[in-house]
Every structure is written in structure tokens, then in C-alpha cells.
TIVO-2410 file (N, C-alpha, C; in nm, 3 decimals):
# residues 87
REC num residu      c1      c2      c3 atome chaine
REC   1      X   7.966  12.071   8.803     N      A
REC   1      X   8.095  12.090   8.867    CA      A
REC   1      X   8.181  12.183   8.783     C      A
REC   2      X   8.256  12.247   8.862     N      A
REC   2      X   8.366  12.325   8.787    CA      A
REC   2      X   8.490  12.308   8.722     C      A
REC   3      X   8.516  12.314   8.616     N      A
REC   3      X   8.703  12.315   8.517    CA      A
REC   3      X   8.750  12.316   8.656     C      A
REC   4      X   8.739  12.381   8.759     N      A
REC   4      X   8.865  12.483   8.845    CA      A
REC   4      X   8.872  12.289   8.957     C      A
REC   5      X   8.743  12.274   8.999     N      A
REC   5      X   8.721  12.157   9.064    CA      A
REC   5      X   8.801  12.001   9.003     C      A
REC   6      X   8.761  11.986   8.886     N      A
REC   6      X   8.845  11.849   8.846    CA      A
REC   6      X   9.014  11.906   8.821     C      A
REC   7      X   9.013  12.024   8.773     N      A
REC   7      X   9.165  12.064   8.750    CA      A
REC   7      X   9.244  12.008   8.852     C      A
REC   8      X   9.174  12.057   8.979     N      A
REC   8      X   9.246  12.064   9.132    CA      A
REC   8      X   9.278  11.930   9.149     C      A
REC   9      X   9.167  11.841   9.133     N      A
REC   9      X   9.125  11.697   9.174    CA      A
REC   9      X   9.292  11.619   9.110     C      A
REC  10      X   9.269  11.658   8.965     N      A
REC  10      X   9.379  11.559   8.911    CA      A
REC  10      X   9.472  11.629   8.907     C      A
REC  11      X   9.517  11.745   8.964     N      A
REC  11      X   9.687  11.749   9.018    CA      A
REC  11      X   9.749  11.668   9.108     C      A
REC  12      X   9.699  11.579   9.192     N      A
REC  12      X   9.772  11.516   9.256    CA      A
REC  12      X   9.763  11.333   9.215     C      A
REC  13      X   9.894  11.310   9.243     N      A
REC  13      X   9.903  11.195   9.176    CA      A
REC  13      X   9.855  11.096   9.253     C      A
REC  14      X   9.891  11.069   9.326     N      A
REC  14      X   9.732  10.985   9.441    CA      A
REC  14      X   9.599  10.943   9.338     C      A
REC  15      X   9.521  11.111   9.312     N      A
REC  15      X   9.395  11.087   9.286    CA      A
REC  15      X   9.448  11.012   9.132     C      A
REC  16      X   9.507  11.068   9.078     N      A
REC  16      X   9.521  11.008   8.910    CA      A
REC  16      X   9.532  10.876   8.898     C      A
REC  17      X   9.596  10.809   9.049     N      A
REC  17      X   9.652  10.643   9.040    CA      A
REC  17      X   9.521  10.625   9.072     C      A
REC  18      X   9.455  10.655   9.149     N      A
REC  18      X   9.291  10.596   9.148    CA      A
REC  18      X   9.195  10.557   9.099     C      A
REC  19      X   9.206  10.712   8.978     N      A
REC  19      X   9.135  10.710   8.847    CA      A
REC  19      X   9.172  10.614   8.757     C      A
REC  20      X   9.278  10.580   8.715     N      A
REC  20      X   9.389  10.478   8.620    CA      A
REC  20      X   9.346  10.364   8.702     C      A
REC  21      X   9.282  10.347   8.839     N      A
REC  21      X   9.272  10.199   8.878    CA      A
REC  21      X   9.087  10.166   8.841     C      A
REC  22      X   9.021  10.284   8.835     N      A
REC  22      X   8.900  10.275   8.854    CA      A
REC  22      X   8.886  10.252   8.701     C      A
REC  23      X   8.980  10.225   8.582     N      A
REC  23      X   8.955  10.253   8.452    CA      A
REC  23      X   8.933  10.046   8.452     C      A
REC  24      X   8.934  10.020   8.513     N      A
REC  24      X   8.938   9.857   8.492    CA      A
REC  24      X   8.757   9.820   8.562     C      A
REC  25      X   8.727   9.928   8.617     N      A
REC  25      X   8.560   9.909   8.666    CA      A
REC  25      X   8.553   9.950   8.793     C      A
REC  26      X   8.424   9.882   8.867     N      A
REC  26      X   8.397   9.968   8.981    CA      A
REC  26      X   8.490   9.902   9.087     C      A
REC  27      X   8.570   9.950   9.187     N      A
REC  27      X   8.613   9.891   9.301    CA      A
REC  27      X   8.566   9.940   9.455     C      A
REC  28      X   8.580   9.839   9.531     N      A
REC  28      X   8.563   9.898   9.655    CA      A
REC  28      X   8.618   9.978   9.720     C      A
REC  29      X   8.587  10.042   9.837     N      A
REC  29      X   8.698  10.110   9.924    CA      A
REC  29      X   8.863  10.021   9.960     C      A
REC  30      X   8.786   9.918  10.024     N      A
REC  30      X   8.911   9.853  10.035    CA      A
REC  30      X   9.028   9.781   9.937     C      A
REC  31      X   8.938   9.778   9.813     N      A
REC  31      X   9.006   9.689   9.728    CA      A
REC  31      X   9.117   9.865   9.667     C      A
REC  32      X   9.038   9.927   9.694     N      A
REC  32      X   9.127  10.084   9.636    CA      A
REC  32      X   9.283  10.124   9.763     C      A
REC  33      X   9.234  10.083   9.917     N      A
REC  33      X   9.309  10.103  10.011    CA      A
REC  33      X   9.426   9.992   9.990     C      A
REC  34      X   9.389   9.907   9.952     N      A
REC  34      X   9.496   9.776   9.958    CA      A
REC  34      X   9.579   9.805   9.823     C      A
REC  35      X   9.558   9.924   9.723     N      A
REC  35      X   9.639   9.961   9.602    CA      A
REC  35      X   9.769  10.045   9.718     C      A
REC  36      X   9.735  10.098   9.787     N      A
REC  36      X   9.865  10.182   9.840    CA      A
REC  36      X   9.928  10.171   9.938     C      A
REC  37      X  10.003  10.264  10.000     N      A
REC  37      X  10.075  10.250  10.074    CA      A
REC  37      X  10.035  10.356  10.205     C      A
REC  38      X   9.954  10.405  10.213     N      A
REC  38      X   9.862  10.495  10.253    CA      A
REC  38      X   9.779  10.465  10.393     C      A
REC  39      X   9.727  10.553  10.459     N      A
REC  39      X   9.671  10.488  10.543    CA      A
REC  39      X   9.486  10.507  10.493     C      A
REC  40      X   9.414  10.422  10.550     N      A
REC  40      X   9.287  10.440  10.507    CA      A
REC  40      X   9.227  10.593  10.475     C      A
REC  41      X   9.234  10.676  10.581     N      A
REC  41      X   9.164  10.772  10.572    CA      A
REC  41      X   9.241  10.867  10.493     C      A
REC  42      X   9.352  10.889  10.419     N      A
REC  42      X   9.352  10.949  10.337    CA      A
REC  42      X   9.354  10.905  10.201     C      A
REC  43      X   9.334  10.731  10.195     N      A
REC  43      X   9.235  10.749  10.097    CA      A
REC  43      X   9.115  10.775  10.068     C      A
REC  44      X   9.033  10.775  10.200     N      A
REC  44      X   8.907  10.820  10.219    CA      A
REC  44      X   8.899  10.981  10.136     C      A
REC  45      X   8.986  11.020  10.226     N      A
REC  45      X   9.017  11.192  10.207    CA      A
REC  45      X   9.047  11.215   9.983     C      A
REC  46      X   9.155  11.111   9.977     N      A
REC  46      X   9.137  11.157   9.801    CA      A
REC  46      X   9.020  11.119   9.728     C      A
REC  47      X   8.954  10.989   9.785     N      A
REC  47      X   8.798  10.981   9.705    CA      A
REC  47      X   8.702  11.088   9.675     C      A
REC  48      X   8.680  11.118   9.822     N      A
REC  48      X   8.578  11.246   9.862    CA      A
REC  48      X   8.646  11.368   9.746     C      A
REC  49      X   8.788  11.408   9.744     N      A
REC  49      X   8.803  11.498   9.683    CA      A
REC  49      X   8.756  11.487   9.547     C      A
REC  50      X   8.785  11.298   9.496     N      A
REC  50      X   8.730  11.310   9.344    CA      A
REC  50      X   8.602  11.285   9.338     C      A
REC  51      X   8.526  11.266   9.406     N      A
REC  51      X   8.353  11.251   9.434    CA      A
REC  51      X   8.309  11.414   9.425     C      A
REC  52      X   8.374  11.459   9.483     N      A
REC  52      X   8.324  11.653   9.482    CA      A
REC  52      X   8.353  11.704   9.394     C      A
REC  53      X   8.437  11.667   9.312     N      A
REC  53      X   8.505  11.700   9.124    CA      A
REC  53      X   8.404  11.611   9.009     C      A
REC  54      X   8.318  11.510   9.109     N      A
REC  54      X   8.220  11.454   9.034    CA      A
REC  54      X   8.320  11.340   8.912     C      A
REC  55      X   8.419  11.336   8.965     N      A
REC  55      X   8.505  11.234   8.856    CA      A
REC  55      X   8.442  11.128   8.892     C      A
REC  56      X   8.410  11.064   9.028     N      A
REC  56      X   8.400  10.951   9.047    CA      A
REC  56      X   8.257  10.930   9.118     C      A
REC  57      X   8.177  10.811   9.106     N      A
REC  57      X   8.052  10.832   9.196    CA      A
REC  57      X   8.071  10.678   9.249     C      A
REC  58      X   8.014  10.693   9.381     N      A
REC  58      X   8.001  10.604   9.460    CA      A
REC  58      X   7.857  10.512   9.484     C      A
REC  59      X   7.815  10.408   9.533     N      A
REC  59      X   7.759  10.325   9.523    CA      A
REC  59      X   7.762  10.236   9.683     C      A
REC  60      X   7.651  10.231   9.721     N      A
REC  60      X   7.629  10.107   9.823    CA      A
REC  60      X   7.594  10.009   9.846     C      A
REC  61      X   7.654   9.903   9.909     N      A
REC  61      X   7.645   9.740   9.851    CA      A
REC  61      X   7.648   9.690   9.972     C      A
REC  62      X   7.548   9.665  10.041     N      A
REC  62      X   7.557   9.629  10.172    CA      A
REC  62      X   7.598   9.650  10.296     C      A
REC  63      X   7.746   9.622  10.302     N      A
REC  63      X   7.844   9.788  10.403    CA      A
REC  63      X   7.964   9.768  10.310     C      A
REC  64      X   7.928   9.800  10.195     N      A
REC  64      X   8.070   9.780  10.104    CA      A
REC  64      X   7.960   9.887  10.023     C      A
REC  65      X   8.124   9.976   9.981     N      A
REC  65      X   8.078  10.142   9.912    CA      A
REC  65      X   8.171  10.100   9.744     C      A
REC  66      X   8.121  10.110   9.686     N      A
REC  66      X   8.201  10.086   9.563    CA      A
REC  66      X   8.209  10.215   9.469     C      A
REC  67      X   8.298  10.242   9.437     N      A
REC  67      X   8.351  10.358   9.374    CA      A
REC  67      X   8.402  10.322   9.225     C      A
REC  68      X   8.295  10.435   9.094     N      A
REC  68      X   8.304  10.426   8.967    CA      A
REC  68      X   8.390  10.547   8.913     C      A
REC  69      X   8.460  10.551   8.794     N      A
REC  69      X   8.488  10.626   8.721    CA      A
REC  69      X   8.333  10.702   8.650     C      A
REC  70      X   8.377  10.853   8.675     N      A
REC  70      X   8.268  10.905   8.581    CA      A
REC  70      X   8.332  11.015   8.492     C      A
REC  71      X   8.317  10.924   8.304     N      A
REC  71      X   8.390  10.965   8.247    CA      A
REC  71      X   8.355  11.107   8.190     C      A
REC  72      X   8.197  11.128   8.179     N      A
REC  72      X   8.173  11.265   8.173    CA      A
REC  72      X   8.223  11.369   8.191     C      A
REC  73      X   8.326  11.388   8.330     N      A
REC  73      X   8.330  11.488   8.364    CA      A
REC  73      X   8.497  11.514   8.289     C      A
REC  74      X   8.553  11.360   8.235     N      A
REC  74      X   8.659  11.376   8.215    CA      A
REC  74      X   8.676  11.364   8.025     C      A
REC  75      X   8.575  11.371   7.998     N      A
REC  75      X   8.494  11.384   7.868    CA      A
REC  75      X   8.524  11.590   7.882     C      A
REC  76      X   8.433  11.645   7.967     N      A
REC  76      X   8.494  11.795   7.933    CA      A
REC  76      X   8.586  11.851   7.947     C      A
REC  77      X   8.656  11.821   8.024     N      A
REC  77      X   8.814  11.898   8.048    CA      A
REC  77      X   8.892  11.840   7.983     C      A
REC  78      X   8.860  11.695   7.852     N      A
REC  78      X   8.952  11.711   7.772    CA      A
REC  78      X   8.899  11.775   7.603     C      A
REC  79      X   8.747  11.813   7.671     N      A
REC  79      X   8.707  11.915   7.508    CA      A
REC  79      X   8.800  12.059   7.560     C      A
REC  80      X   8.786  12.104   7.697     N      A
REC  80      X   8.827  12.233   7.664    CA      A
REC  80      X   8.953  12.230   7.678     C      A
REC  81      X   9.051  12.115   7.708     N      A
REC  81      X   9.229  12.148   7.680    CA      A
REC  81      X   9.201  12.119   7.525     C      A
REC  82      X   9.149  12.084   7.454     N      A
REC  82      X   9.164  12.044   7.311    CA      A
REC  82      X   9.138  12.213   7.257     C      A
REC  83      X   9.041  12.262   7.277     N      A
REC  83      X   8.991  12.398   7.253    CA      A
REC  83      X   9.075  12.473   7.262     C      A
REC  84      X   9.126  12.447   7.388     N      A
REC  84      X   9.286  12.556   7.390    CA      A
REC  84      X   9.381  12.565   7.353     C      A
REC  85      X   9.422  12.414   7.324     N      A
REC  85      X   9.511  12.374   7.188    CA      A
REC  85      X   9.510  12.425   7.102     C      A
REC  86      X   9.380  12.417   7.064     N      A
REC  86      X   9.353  12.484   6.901    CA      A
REC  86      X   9.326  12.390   6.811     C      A
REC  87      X   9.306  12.286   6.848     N      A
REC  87      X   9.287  12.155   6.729    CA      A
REC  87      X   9.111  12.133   6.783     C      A
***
């Protein structure tokens, strides 16, 4: 995946409250829909965006989809803001 892809992903604060919820382990769709105020499908819509930024990977559990943090990807975009820092 691309810098340009997760950059995009975590400008919006939506996806970041997601990520910050997914830091406690894997949750479901719904247990993620019942965090907001939102209607389902656009939380559908911010998952997919962080699933395609590869932040997050998903999982199937019967007809329950459970959605992980994947810290890898958030492992490089904080080597290369560090790089650009200069530290």
C-alpha cells in the first residue's frame, strides 16, 4: 500500500476514532456501528476506506465480520514522519 493511501485514510477523524477503538482488539461491524452516531453504511464506507490503506484487516465469523488493527502499516508512516523530522 501507499504513504499517499494511509495518509488519506487517517485525515479524517471518523477513521482515526475507529482506529483508537480497534486499539483495545478485534471488534465487530456492529459493535464499531453502535460507537457512533452515524448511519451503518458509512461506517461501512470508512472501514473499506481503512481496509484499502491496509490499516485494518477484516475477518469472518459466521455472519459476523470482525475488524483488526494492522499495526504494520502504521509502523511505516510513523518511520517515515520520523525520517522527516530528522530524528
Amino acid at each position: 500500500m501507499s504513504l499517499q493511501q494511509t495518509l488519506k485514510a487517517l485525515a479524517d477523524p471518523t477513521r482515526r476514532e475507529i482506529l483508537n477503538l480497534l486499539k483495545g482488539g478485534p471488534k465487530s461491524a456492529g459493535e464499531i456501528c453502535d460507537r457512533f452516531d452515524i448511519s451503518g453504511a458509512a461506517v461501512s464506507r470508512h472501514l473499506s476506506v481503512l481496509k484499502e490503506a491496509d490499516l485494518v484487516c477484516d475477518s469472518r465469523e459466521g455472519k459476523f465480520i470482525y475488524y483488526e488493527l494492522n499495526t504494520s502499516v502504521l509502523e511505516e508512516a510513523l518511520l517515515w514522519l520520523t525520517d522527516l523530522k530528522g530524528e
